[in-house]
N, C-alpha and C positions, 0 to 999 in steps of 0.2 A: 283944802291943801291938795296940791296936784305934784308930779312928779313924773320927771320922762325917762323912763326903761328904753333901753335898748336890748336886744336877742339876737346875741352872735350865733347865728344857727353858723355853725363851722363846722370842715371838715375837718378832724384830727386824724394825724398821723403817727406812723409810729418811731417817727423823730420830735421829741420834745422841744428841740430848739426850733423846728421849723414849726412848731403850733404856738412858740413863743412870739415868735417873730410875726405871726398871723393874729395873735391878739394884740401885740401892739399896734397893729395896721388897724385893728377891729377899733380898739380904743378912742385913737385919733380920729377916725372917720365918724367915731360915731359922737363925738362933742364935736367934733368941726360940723355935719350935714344936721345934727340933731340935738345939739345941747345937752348931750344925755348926761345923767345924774347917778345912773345908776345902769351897768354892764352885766348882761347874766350871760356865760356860756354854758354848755351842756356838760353833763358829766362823762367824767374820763377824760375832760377835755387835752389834762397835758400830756397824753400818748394814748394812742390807739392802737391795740393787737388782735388779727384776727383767731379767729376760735380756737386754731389747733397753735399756738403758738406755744412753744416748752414751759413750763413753768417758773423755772430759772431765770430766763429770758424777761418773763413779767417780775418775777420779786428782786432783781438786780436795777431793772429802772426806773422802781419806786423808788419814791423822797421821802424824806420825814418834812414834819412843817416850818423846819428851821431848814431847810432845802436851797439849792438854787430855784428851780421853780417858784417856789410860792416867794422865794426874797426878790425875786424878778418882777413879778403881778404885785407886791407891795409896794416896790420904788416905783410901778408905772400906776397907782393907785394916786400914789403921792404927791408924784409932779404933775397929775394930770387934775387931779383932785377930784377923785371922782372914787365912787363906790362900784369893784369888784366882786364876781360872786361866778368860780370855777370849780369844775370838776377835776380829779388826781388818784392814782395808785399813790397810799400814804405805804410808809413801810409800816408793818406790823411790829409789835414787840419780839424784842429776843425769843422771846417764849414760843414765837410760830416763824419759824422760816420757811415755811410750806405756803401762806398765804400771806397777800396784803390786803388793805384797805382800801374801800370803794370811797373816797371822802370827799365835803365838798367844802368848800373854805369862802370865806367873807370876809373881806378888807374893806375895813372904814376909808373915807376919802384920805385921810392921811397916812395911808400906810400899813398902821395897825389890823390887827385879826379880831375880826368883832365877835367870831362865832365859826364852829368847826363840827362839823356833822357828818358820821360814819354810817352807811347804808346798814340798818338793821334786817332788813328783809330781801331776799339774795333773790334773783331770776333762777329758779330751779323749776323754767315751763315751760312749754311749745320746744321740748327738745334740749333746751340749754339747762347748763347747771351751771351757776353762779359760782355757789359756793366750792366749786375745783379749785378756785383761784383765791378766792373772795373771805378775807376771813369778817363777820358778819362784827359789823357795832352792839352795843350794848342802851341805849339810852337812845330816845326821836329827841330831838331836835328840839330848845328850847329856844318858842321869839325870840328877837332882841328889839330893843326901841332903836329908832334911827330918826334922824330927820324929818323924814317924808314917812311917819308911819312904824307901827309894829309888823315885822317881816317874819314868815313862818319857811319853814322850809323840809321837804323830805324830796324822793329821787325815784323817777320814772316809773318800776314797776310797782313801786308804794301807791300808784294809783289807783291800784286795786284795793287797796285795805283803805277802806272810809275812815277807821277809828283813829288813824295816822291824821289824815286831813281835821279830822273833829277837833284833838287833842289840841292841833295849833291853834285853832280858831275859838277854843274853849279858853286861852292862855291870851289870847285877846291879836290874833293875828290880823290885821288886815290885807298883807299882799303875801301870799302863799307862793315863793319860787319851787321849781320842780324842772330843776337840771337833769337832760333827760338821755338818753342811748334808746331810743323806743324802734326795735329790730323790726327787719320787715317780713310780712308774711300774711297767709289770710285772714282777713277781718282785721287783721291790726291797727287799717289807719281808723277803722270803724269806731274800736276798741277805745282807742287814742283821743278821739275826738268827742266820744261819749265820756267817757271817762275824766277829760280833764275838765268838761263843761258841767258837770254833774257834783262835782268836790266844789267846784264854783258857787253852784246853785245852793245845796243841801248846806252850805255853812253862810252863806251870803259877804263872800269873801270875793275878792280879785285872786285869781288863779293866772301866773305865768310860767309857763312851761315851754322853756327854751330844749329843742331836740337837737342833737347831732345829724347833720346828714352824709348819705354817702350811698354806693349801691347795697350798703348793707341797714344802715339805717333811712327811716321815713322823712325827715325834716319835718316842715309844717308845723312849725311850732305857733302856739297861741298866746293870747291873753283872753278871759274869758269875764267879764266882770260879776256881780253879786244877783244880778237878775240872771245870768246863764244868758247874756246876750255877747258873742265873740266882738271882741274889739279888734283885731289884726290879726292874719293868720300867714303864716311865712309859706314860699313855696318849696319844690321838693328839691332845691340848689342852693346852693350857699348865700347867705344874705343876711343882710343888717336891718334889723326887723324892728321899730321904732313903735311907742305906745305913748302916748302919756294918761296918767289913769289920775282922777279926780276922787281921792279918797271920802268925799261929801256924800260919793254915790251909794255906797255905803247906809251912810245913816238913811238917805231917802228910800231906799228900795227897803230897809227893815221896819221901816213906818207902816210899807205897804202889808210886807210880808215878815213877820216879827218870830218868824217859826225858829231862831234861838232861843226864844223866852219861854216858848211852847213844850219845850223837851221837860220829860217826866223822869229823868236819870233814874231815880229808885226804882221805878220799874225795870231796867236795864243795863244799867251801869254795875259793874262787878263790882263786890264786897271788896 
């Protein structure tokens, strides 16, 4: 079974209609030059604020998922027929008006929400603190079956914690999206590049990792297949980054290398 991804590596701004208006352009182009089947853009994609921005300012332009936003990305899901998958400031519950949500949302080609996923693990490194803004998910991210495959999914700095990545591929993932904001700084793209080929390798999964770019974020976004061998790697400008990934490769490279089967959890795995 094969399947063409596309990676809206885009700019977001911190006007939500003009990143609307850039997904739809991303959409079109990418079934018109690409047949694509399936849209990944980066997280946070529907507004972007830089670091010192009020707080106010960020929890006023969050949506909830009954939103314009996301009712915008389901009707262009719909008529286009194709499977979406964006990043969003979600509003928080009544309970916290101090923060919102880091969330990433999946619309079936019809429209429909297949799956909703709130950043459990906040950037509080290399300086930044997340959680100022961020109020933190409670639950990773459970597959969903689809078409082309079972889809796992967590968010940029979740690169770092393996047991995130394991957990999908333990639930029977085969294409691990990782919507990303991956900030620039030293060793970062180093970090980036290790890091998303390594959650690849260590689970024998397809890893796609769509990044934001901009002078603040790296771009370079991948697809890294189950051998840890990169399939397409986007450059550091905005672009429409096309893969098709043959999920058969999969079962051939665990013939070779079967090191899910190998794992001894009782040793490891918490009570």
């Amino acid at each position: 079974m094969k399947v063409r991804i596309v990676m809206a590596q885009l700019e977001s701004t911190s006007d939500k209609h003009v990143n609307y208006k850039k997904a739809v352009a991303a959409v079109h182009d990418s079934i018109n030059n690409y047949n694509a089947q399936m849209i990944v853009f980066p997280e946070i994609f529907m507004s972007f604020f830089p670091v010192d921005t009020p707080l106010d300012v960020i929890v006023e332009d969050a949506e909830p998922l009954d939103g314009p936003f996301v009712a915008g990305m389901r009707q262009l899901a719909a008529e286009t027929g194709t499977w979406l998958v964006f990043g969003m400031k979600e509003t928080a519950p009544d309970s916290r008006k101090d923060r919102v949500y880091n969330s990433v949302v999946v619309v079936r080609d019809d429209g429909s929400i297949a799956g909703v996923y709130r950043k459990t693990h906040l950037y509080n490194a290399f300086g930044f603190k997340e959680s100022d803004t961020i109020e933190p998910g409670s639950q990773l991210f459970e597959p969903i079956e689809t078409p082309f495959g079972t889809i796992g999914l967590f968010v940029c700095y979740e690169l770092r914690f393996p047991e995130i990545a394991r957990h999908q591929a333990a639930l029977g993932a085969d294409i691990i999206l990782v919507p990303s904001g991956w900030v620039r700084g030293p060793m970062k793209e180093h970090h980036w590049n290790h890091l998303v080929t390594t959650r690849a390798l260590e689970n024998t999964v397809f890893v796609v990792a769509c990044n934001q770019v901009s002078d603040f974020y790296t771009g370079q976004s991948l697809v890294v297949d189950p051998m840890g061998v990169r399939l397409v790697a986007g450059p550091e400008t905005e672009a429409l980054i096309p893969c098709e990934i043959d999920l058969s490769r999969i079962g051939s490279v665990r013939e070779k290398l079967p090191s899910h089967r190998h794992r001894r959890a009782e040793l490891y795995a918490p009570n």
